[in-house]
C-alpha positions as CSV (number, residue, x, y, z in Angstrom):
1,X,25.1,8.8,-14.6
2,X,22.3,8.7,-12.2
3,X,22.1,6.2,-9.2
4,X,18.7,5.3,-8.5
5,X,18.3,4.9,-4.7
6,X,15.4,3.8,-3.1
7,X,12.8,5.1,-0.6
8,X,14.5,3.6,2.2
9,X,18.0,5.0,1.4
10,X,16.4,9.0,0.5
11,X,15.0,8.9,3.7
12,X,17.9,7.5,5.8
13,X,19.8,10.2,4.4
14,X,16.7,12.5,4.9
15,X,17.2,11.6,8.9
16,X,20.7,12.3,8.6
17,X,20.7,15.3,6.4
18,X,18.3,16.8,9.6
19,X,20.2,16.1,12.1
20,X,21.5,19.9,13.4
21,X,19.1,21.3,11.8
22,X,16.2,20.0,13.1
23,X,15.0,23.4,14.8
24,X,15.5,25.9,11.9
25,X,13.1,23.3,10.0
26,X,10.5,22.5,12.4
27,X,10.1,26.9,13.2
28,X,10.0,27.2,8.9
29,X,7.1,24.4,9.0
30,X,5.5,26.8,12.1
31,X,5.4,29.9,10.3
32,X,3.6,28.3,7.4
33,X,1.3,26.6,9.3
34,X,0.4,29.8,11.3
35,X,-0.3,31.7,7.5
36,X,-2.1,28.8,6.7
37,X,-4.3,28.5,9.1
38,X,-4.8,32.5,8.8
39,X,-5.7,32.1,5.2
40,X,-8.6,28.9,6.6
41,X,-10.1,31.4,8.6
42,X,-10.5,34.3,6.4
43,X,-11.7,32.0,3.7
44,X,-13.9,30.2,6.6
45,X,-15.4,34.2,7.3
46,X,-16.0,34.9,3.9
47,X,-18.4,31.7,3.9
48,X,-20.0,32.7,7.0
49,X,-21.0,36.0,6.3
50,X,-22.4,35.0,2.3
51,X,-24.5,32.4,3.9
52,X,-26.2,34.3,6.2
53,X,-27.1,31.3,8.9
54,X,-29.4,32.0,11.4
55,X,-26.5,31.0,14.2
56,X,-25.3,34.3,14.1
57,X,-28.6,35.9,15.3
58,X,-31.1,38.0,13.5
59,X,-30.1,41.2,15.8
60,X,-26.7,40.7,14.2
61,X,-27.3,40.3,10.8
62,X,-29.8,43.7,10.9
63,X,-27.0,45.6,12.4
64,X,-24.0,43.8,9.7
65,X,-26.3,43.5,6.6
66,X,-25.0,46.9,5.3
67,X,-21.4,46.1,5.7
68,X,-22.0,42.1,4.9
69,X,-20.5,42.2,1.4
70,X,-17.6,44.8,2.2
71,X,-16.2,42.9,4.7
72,X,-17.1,39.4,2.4
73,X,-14.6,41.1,0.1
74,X,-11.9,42.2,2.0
75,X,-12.0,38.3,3.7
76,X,-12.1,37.0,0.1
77,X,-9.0,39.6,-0.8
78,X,-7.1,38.2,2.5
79,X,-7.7,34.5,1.6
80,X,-6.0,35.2,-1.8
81,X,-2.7,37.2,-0.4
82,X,-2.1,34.6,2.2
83,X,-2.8,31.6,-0.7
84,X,-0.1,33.8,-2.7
85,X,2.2,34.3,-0.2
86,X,2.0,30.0,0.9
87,X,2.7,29.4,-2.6
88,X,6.1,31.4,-2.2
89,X,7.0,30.6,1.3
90,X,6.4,27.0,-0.1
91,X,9.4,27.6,-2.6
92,X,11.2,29.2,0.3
93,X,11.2,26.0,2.4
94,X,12.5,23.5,-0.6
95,X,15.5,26.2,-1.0
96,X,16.1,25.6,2.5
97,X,16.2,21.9,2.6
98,X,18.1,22.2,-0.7
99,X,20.6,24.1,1.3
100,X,20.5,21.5,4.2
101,X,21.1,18.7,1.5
102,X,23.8,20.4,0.4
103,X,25.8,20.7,3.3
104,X,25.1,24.7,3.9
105,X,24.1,26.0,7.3
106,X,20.1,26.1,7.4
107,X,18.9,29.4,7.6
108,X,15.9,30.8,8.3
109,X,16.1,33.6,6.0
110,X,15.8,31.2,3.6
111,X,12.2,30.2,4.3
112,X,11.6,33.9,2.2
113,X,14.0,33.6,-0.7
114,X,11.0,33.1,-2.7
115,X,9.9,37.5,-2.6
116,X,13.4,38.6,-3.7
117,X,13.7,36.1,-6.7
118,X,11.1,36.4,-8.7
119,X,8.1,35.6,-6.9
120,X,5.1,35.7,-9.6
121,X,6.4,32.9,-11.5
122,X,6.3,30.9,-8.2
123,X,2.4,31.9,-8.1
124,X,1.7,31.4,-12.0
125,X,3.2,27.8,-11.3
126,X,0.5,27.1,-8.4
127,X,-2.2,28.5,-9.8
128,X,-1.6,26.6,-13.4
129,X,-1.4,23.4,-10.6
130,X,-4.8,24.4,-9.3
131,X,-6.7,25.2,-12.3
132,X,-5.4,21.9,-14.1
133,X,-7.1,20.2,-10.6
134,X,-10.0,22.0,-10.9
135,X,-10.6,21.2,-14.2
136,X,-9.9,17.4,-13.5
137,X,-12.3,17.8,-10.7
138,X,-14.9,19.5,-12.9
139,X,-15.0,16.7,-15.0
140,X,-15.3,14.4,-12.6
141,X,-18.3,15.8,-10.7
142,X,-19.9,17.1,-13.9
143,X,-19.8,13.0,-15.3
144,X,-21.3,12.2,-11.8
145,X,-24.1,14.5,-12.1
146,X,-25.0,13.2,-15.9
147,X,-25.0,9.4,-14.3
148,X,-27.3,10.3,-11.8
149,X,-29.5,11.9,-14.1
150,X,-29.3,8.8,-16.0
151,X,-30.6,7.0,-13.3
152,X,-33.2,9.4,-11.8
153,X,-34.6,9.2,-15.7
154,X,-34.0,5.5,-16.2
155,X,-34.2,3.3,-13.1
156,X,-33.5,0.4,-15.5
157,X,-29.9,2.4,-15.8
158,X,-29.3,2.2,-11.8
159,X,-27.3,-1.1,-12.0
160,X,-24.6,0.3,-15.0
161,X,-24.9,3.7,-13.1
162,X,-23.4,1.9,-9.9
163,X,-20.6,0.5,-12.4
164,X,-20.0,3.5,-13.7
165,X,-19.5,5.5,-10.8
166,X,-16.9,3.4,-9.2
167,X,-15.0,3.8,-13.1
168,X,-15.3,7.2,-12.2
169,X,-14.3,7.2,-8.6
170,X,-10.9,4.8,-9.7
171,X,-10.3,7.2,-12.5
172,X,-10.5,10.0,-10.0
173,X,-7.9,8.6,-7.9
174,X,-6.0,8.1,-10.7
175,X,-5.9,11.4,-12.4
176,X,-5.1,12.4,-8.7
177,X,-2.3,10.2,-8.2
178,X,-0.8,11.7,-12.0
179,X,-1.1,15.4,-11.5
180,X,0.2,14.9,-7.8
181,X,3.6,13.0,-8.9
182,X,3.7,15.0,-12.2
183,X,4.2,18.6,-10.8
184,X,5.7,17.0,-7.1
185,X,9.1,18.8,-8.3
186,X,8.1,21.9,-9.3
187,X,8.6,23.9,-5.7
188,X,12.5,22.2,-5.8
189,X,12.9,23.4,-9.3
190,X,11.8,27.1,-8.8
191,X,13.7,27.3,-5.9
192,X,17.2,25.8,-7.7
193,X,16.8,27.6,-10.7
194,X,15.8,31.6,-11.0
195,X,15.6,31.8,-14.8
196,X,13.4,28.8,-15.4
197,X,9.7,30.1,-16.0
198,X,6.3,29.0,-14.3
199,X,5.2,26.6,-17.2
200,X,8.9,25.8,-17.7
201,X,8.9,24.6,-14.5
202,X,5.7,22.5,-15.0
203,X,7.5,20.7,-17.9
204,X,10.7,20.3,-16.0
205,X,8.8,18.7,-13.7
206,X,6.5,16.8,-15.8
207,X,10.1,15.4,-17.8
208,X,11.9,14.4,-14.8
209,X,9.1,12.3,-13.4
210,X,8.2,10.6,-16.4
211,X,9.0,6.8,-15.9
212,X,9.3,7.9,-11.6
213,X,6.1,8.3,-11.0
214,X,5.7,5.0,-9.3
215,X,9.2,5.8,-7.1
216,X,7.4,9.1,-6.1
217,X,4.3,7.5,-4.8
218,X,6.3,4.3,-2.4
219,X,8.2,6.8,-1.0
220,X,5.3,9.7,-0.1
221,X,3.2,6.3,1.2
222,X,6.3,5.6,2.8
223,X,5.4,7.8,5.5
224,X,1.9,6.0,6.2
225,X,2.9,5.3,9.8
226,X,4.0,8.4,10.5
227,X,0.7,10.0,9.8
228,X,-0.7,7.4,11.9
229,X,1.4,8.6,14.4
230,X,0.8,12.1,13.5
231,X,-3.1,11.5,14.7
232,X,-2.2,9.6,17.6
233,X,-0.3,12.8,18.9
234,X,-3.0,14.9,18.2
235,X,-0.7,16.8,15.0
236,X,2.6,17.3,17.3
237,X,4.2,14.3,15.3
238,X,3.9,16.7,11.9
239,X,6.8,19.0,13.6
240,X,9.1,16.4,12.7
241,X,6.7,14.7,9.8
242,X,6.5,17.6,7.6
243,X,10.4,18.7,7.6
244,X,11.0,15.0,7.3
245,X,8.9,14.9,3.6
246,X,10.4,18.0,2.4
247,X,13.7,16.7,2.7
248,X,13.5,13.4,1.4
249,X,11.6,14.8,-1.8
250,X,14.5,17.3,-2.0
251,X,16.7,14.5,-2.3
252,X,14.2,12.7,-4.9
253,X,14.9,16.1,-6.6
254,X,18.5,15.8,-6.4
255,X,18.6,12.0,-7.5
256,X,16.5,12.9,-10.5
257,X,19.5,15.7,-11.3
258,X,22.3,13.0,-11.0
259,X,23.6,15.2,-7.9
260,X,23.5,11.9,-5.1
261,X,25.7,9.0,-4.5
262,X,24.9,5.3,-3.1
263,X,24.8,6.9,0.1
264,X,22.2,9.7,-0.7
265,X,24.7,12.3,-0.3
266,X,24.5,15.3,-2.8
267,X,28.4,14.9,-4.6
268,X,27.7,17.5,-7.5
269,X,26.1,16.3,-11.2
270,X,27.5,12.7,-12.4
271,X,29.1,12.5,-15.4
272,X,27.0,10.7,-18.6
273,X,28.8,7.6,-20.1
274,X,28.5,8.0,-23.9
275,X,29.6,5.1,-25.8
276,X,29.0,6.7,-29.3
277,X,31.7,7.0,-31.7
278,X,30.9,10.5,-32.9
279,X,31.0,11.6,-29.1
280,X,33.9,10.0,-28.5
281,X,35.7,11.4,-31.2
282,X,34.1,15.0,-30.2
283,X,35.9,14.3,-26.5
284,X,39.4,12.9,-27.5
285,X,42.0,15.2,-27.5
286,X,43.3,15.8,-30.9
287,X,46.9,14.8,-31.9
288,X,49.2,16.8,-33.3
289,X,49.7,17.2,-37.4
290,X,52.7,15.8,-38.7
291,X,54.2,18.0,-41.0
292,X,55.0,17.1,-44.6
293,X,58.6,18.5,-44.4
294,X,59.8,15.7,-42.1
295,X,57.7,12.9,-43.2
296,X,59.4,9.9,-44.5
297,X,60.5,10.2,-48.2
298,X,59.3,7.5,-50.7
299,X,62.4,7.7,-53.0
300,X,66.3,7.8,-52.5
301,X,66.0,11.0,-55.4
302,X,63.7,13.0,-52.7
303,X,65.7,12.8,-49.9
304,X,67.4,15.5,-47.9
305,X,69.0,12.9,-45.7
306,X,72.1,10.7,-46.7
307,X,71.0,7.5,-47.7
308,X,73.5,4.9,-45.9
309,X,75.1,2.3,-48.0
310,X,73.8,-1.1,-48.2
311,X,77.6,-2.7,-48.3
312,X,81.0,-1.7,-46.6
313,X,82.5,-1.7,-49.7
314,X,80.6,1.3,-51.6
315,X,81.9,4.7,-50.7
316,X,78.9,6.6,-48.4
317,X,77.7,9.7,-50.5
318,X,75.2,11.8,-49.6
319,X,72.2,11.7,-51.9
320,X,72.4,15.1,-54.2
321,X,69.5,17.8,-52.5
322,X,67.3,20.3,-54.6
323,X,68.2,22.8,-52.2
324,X,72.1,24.5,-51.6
325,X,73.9,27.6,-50.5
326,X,74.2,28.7,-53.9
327,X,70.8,28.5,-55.0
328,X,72.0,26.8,-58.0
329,X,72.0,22.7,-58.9
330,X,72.9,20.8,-61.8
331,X,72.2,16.9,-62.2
332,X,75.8,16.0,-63.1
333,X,76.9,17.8,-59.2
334,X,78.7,15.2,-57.8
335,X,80.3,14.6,-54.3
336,X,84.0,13.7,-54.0
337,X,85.7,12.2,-50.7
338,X,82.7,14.2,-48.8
339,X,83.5,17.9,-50.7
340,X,81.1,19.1,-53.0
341,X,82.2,19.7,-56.6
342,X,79.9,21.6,-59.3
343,X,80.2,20.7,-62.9
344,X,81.5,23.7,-64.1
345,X,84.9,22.8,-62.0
346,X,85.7,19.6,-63.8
């Protein structure tokens, strides 16, 4: 049965889960951030060199503008293989805090789990994420463009354009706010389970926040004041912010899984309470058959037992059985003072 623990409580036990292993997760969060700060500069490059701004210099350009698209390319090429290997170091750092929630020594080794176990259904699931953002975000900008249209054409339309464009912008935000909660587990469910698939794992994910969704967003907003604080120190607040999220939606993960008790504390899967009577007759223990041999008789004649007498005057005698050493029986058998005499010796 699953206990249902709030923001508050994950994140206590978040705290608490950290505590020891506070450096193995801050140096994970590190190397990430290094890669993906690698991967913003290439991509940055790429941009710089297919513009072609005047910043650079004209000398410049002369001399590059043979190799301009090569090395366009091979920045475009190096943006993509460090977006690929984020997307499976991402997966590496839940299986790390899953380990930490667990009660297992954090190790950094960990933060890679993702290459040895199947890593292109890690990036199949991300990229599925992207493109189904993308095409929200198509839809959004395209409907934006058609409004203004609209109004450029009509300028009778501007006042229902201004309407509509604050629909669009809430609607935005809330196709955001569904795609983000919907696939939040996705990383924790690739990284618990190596059979599970890249669109199984959407699904998964998709199933165990339905009716959550709400739960997931007050505890991510949860950390408003620590982002606050994050800009204050200029970003050295997020080496303790970042590890801090990873492990409280770790143990969102596990409360979704029935694996936490009222303490936040991962105990194993609870049992389900099933009160129907076909399951509960599929759980009790079935009793043992009582053979027909020794069941009670319904008449005196079917006995193999003595039947005792009713008064202390009537002689006790045995009721005659269908069964002796003889093989034989005759209805006119009769017992005498407890010896057995056959009708062919009176």
């Amino acid at each position: 049965m699953e206990i249902k623990l709030k923001a508050r409580k994950l994140k206590n036990a978040a705290w608490r889960n950290l505590k020891g292993n506070w450096g193995v997760a801050i140096l994970a969060f590190v190397i990430i951030s290094i890669i993906s700060s690698f991967a913003s500069a290439a991509s940055r490059a790429v941009d710089a060199l297919l513009d072609g701004s005047e910043e650079t210099g004209s000398e410049v350009l002369a001399l590059l503008e043979p190799f301009i698209l090569g090395f366009a390319i091979f920045g475009l090429v190096i943006a993509i293989v460090a977006g690929c290997v984020l997307f499976i170091l991402g997966t590496g750092m839940y299986r790390l805090h899953l380990d930490i929630a667990e009660g297992k020594k954090a190790d950094l080794g960990r933060l890679f789990w993702g290459f040895k176990n199947r890593p292109f259904r890690i990036i199949g699931a991300n990229i599925m994420i992207t493109l189904t953002v993308l095409v929200a975000s198509a839809v959004f900008y395209v409907s934006l463009i058609v409004i203004f249209m609209c109004m450029y054409a009509n300028p009778d339309f501007q006042t229902m354009g201004c309407i509509l464009m604050g629909f669009m912008i809430i609607c935005l935000f809330a196709v955001a706010f569904v795609i983000d909660c919907a696939f939040a587990l996705v990383p924790a469910i690739l990284a618990e389970n190596t059979e599970i698939g890249a669109f199984g794992a959407l699904k998964e994910s998709v199933k165990l926040m339905k009716g959550y969704m709400w739960r997931c967003f007050c505890l991510s907003f949860s950390f408003f004041w620590w982002y606050l604080l994050a800009i204050i120190s200029c970003g050295i607040a997020l080496l303790w912010l970042r590890p801090y999220i990873y492990q409280s939606r770790t143990l969102f993960y596990k409360m979704r899984m029935g694996e936490l008790d009222e303490e936040g504390n991962v105990v194993g899967p609870q049992p389900e309470v099933n009160f129907s009577a076909a399951a509960y007759a599929e759980e009790a223990p079935a009793t043992e058959a009582v053979p027909a041999e020794v069941s009670a008789p319904e008449t005196a004649g079917e006995s193999e037992t003595p039947a005792p007498s009713e008064t202390a005057d009537e002689t006790e005698t045995p009721a005659p059985s269908e069964s002796y050493s003889d093989g034989t029986y005759s209805k006119d058998d009769s017992y005498s003072d407890g010896v057995y005499t056959p009708d062919s010796d009176k």
